[in-house]
N, C-alpha and C positions, 0 to 999 in steps of 0.2 A: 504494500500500500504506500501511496505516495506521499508522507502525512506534511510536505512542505506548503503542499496547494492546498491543505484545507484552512478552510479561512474562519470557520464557525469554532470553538473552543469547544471540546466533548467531557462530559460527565459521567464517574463511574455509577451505573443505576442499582442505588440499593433495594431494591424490591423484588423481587421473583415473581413475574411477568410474564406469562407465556404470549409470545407471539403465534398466530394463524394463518394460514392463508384463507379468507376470508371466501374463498366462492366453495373451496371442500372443508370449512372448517378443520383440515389438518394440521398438526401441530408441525411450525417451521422451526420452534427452536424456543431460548430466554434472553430477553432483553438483557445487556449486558455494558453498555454507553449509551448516552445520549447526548441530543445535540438540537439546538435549534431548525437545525436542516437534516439532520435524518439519525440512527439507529446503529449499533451493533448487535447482533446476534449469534451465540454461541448456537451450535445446531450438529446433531447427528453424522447429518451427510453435508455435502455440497451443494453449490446452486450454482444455476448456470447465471456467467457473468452478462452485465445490462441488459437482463431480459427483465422486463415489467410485472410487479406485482399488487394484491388487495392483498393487503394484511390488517389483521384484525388484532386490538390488544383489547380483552378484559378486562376490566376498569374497578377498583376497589372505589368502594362508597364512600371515601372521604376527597375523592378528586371530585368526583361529580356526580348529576342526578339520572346519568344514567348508565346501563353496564357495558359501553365495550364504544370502541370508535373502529372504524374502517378508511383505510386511508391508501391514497398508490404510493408504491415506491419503487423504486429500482434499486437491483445489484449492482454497486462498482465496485466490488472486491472480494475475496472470499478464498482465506490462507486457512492449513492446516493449525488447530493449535499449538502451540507450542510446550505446552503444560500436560495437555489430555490427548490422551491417545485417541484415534477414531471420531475426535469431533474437528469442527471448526472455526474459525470467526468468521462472521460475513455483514461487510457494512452494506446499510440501502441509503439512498438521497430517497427522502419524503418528497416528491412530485407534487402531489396534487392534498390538500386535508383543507377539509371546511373552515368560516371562519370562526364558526361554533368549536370545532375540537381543536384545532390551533391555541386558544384561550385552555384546553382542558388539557392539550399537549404541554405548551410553557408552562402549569400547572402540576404536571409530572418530574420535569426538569428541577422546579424550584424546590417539591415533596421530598422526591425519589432521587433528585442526581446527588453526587456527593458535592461538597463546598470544594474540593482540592481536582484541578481540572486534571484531564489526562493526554 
């Protein structure tokens, strides 16, 4: 990953947060960074790089009133861990989110991200 060009500052996300793909409700993996502009996720397998996704996060009740947001994003990257055998990390750029979960997104950031950037 290329981390010179990213311009947005990421947070390590302390919650355990399953991410979805949002049209087979299968599980892609756990939120693991966050960021203004898009996500890390620790995950199983691999994903194929800049292909477009709905992904879904479930939403605990003290973010907001209601349970889960849906948002696009794309893959631009996706390296083996380095820690855990058989998983991976794979960042997405959040594309497209409303400007209703946008407010419930930066709302996770401020909860859930840590105060020491990464």
């Amino acid at each position: 990953m290329d981390s010179e060009r990213r311009k947005e500052k990421r947070r390590k996300f302390t919650y355990y947060m399953r991410v979805m793909d949002a049209n087979t409700l299968q599980p892609i993996g756990y939120l693991t960074e966050i960021s203004a502009i898009g996500i890390q996720v620790d995950s199983e397998k691999p994903l194929p790089l800049h292909a477009a996704f709905k992904l879904r996060l479930d939403l605990p009740a003290d973010i907001a009133n209601k349970t889960n947001i849906v948002f696009n994003a794309r893959s631009k990257w996706c390296e083996p861990d380095r820690m855990v055998p058989n998983s991976y990390n794979i960042g997405f750029e959040v594309t497209l989110l409303s400007h209703e979960d946008t407010v419930i997104f930066n709302r996770m950031i401020e909860k859930y991200g840590s105060t020491r950037d990464v």
